[in-house]
N, C-alpha and C positions, 0 to 999 in steps of 0.2 A: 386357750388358757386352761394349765389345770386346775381341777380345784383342791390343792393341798394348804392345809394349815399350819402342819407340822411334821414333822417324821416319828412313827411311833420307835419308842422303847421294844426292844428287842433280846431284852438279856435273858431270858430264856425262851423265846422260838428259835425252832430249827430254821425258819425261812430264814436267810441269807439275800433276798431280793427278788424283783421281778426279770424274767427273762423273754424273748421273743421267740417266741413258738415258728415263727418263719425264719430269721436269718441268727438269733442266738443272742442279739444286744440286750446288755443287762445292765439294768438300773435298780434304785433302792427301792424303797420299801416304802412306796409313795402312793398319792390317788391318783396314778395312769392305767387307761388299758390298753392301750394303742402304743404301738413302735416310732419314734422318732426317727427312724432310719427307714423302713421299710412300712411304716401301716400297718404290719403287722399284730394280732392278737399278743398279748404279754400274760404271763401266766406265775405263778409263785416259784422259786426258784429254790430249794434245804439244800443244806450242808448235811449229806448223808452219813456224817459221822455222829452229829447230833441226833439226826433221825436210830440211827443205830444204838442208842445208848439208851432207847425207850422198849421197853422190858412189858412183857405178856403180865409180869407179876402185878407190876404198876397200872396198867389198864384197868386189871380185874378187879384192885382195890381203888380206884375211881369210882366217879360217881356213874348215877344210871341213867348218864344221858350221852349224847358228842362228847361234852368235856372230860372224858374217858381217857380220849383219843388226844388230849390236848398238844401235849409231844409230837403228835404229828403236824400239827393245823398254824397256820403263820400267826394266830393273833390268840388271846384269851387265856394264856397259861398262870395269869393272878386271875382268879376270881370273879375279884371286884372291879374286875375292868370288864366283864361281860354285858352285851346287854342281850337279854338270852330268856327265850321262855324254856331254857333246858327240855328240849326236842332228843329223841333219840332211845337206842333201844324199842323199838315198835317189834313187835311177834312178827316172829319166820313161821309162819304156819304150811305145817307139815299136810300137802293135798293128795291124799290118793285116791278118791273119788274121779277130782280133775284130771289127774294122771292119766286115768283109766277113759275119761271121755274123752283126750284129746290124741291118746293112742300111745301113752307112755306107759311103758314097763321099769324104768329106774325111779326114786324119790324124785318128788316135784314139790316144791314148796313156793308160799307167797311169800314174797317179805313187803307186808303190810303199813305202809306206811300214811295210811290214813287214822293210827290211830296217833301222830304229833298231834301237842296242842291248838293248832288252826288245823288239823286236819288233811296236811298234805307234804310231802317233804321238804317244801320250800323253808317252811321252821328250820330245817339244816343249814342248809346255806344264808339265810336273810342274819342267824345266830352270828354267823361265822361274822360275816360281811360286815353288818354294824356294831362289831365287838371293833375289827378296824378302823373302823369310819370313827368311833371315837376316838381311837386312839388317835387318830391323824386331826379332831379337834370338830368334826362337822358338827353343827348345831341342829338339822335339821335331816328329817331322813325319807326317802322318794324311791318309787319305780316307775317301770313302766311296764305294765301288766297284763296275760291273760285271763286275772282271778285269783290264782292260788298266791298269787308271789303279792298281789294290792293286800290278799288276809293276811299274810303271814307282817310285812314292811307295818300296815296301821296296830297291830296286836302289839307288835316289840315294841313301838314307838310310844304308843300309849301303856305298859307299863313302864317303860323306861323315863315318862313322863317327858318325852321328845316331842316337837310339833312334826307332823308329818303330809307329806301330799305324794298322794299318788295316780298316777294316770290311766287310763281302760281305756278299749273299745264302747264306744255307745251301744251294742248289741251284747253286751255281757250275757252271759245267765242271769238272771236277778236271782239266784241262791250265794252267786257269788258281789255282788254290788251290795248285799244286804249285808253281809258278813265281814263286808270293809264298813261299810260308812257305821256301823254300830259301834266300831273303835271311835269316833270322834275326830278324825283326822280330816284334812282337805280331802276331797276326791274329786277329780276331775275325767268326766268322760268325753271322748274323743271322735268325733265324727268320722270315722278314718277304721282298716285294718288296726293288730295291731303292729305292723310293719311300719304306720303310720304314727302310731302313738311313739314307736322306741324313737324314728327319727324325730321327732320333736324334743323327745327327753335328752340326744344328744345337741340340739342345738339348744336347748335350756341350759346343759351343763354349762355351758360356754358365755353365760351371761355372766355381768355382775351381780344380778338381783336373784341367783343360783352358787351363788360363789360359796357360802358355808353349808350349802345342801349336797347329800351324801345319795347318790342312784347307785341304788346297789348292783345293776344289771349295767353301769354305766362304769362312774369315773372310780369305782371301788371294786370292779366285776374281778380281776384276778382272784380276789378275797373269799367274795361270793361263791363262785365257782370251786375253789375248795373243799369248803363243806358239805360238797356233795359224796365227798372222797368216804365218806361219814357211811354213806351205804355200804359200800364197798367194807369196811373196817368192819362193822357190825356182821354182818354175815358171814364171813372168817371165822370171826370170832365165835356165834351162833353154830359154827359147824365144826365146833371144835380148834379151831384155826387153821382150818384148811380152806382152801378156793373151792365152790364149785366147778365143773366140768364145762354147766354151761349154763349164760345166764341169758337173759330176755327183758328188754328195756324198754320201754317207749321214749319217741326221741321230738322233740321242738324247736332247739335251737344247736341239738345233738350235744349237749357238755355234759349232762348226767351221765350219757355211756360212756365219754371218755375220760371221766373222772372216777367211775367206777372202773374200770380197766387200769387205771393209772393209780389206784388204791393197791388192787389186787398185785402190781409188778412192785410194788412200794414197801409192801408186807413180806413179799416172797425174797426182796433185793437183801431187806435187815433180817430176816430170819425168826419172821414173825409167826408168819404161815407156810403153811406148804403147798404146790401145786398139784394139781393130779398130773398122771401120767401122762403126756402128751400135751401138759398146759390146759388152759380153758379158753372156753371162744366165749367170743360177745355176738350178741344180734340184736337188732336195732326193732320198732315196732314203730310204724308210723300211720295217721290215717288216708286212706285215699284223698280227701277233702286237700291234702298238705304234705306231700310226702315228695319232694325236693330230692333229699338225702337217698332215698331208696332206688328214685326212679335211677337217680346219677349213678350209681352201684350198678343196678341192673342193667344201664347201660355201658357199663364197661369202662368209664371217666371218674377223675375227682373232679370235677366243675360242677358246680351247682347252678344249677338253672333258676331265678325266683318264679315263684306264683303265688297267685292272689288267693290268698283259704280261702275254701267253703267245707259243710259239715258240719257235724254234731261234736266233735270234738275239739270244740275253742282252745281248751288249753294245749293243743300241740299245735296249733295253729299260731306258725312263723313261717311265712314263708320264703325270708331269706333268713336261714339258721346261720348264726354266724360259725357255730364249730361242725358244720356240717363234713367240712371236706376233714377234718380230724375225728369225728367217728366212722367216717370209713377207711382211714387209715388201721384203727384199731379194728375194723371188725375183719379186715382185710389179714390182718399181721396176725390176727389169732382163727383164721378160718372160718368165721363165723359169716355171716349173710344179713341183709334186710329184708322185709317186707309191709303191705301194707291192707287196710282192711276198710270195707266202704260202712254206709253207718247202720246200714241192716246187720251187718258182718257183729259192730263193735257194742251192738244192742244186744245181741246176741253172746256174744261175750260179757256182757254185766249180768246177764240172767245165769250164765252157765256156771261163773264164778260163785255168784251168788249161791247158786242151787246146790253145789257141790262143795263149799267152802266156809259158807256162813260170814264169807268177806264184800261188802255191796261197794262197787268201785263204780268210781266216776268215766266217763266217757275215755279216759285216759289206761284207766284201767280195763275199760273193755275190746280197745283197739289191741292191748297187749294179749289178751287172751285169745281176741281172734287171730291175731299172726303167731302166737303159739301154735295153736292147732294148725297151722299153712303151715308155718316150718317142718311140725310134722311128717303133713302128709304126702310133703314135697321133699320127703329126705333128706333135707340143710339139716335138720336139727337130729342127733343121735336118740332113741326111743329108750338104749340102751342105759345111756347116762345122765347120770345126778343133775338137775336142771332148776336154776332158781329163776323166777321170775318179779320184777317190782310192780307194786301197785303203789301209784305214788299219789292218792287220793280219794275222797269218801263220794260215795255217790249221793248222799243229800246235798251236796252242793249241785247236780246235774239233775235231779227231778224228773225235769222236761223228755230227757232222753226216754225214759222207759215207762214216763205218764197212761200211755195212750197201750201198755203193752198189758199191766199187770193194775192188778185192783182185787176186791173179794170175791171169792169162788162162788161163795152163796149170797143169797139177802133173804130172810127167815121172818117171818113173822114170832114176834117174842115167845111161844110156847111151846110146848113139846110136840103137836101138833104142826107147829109151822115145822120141827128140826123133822121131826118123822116126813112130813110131807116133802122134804128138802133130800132125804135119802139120809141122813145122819143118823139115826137111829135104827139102821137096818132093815 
């Protein structure tokens, strides 16, 4: 059973429908995510003449969030049909420090996405998704989560004055279980992976006692997954509207990289941006603890093998990625490569970012910086060219990670005496 209420109003989105990413079947504009024909993923489907007719001028005079981008995005183009903590626009910050530690000679930049309002870029997509979900009439709004996606689903929810439930692993971070249950919403933790928790949330969908409840990683995920498109658009934009050469992703269920690659062919198709010379590549960052997607690549296959996370990096921990075998189709078709980083690697990488950047990333962000530097030093990645990489979360939500690593250099007794006898005073 799906759980649709209604079909939204459409009169100005460019989406035109959902379409199946395996065999092409296209339906409206509905709460499915799954193929009726095939099982396959369904994904948003524009009328690229409407996409066409959204102009750099109109961006720029938009607001300073995603809803920028509206023209692009299947849902939100009133307003007052948003339910949105206006996420968007976070600093490209410009790294040359990092550059120089991880062996780059071309710009290297973060694009920071830990400074959205919960924190992580999930605010993009959860915007997108339950700007939808109302439209289609849900009462009620749900995930199933490793953390960032439970903050961002209870925040909108509780301003939007929605009842909301969300689901976790019982081994959260408590930086991130604290950060949901302070919205007020249901929270339910999960004895299980969270491989365990989605398949629950997809047999919840299917209930009656689920029927006006909105999983945005579920029976709304086309939606969702859009607004990741959101990164992708902003740094264009941030570089003048051009693509970078070459970007660097961390990957979980793999749809940020291929929504970001699907941004950038999307901008370049209307004449919005322009490509560098040769295109740009994608590479994937994943951790060892979880890393499905990489190993498949490396081995030479799209099949995805599952496993059971372990690590320090919870939030990429899925370890059946549902668009796995679709960012390596992208990373394939733009030259690009995966790899992946164990948790010494990705602690290491939050310290180095940190040190060189003044950007403190969560465990996600530090896997991304350790397979930067592998890309590096392994020649996938050009030293030569322009390279952005996403940090797609704050490291106060991960603590734990670097507790044991970092703390005061000194402890002084209060007087000048104590700072002289510490070396401070020469």
């Amino acid at each position: 059973m799906t759980s649709a209420v209604s079909t939204p109003s459409t009169t100005d989105s460019p989406a035109r429908g959902l379409a199946c990413r395996a065999c092409g079947a296209e339906y409206p504009l509905i709460a499915q995510h799954a193929c009726y024909e095939c099982f396959g993923p369904l994904e948003v489907a524009y009328d690229q003449a409407a996409l066409a007719r959204v102009t750099r001028e109109q961006i720029e005079a938009g607001p300073q969030n995603i809803w920028r981008y509206a023209g692009l995005l299947p849902a939100g183009q009133d307003p007052a049909t948003r339910v949105t903590l206006d996420p968007g626009l976070t600093p490209l910050v410009s790294a040359p420090a990092l550059a120089a530690a991880v062996g780059l000679r071309a710009p290297l930049y973060v694009k920071d996405d830990s400074a959205n309002p919960t924190h992580s870029f999930k605010d993009r997509v959860v915007s997108v998704a339950l700007t939808a979900a109302r439209g289609l009439g849900f009462r009620r709004f749900a995930c199933a989560s490793t953390g960032n996606l439970a903050n961002s689903v209870a925040a909108h929810a509780a301003r939007a004055g929605v009842p909301s439930i969300v689901f976790i692993p019982y081994d959260l971070e408590l930086g991130k279980v604290i950060t949901t249950a302070v919205y007020g919403g249901e929270l339910v933790a999960i004895e299980g992976s969270y491989d365990d928790v989605n398949r629950l949330c997809g047999e919840l969908v299917e209930t009656d006692e689920f029927e006006d409840t909105a999983f945005v990683n579920v029976n709304v995920r086309p939606f969702y997954a859009e607004g990741s498109k959101t990164l992708g658009y902003e740094v264009a934009e941030q570089l003048g509207w051009r693509i970078p050469a070459q970007v660097v992703i961390p990957m979980a269920s793999g749809e940020l990289l291929t929504k970001v690659d699907k941004a950038f062919q999307e901008l370049v198709e209307i004449g919005l941006a322009t490509a560098p010379e040769g295109g740009w590549r994608v590479f994937g960052a994943q951790s060892a603890g979880c890393n499905p997607i990489a190993v498949a690549l490396h081995d030479g296959t799209g099949e995805i093998v599952p496993v059971k996370p372990t690590g320090i990096a919870k939030s990429l921990n899925i370890g059946d990625p549902a668009a796995g075998a679709y960012a390596i189709e992208s990373v394939r078709r733009t030259g690009g490569w995966m790899d992946y980083a164990d948790d010494e690697e990705i602690r290491e990488g939050i310290r180095l970012l940190a040190e060189t950047t003044g950007v403190f990333a969560e465990t996600a962000g530090g896997t991304t910086v350790a397979v930067l530097k592998k890309l590096v030093a392994s020649g996938k990645l050009d030293p030569e060219k322009e390279t952005v990489f996403y940090n797609t979360g704050e490291g106060l939500k991960t603590l734990d990670a670097v507790a044991a690593l970092v703390g005061p250099t000194h402890r002084i007794k209060p007087s000048l005496r104590g700072a002289r006898d510490a070396g401070l005073l020469g």
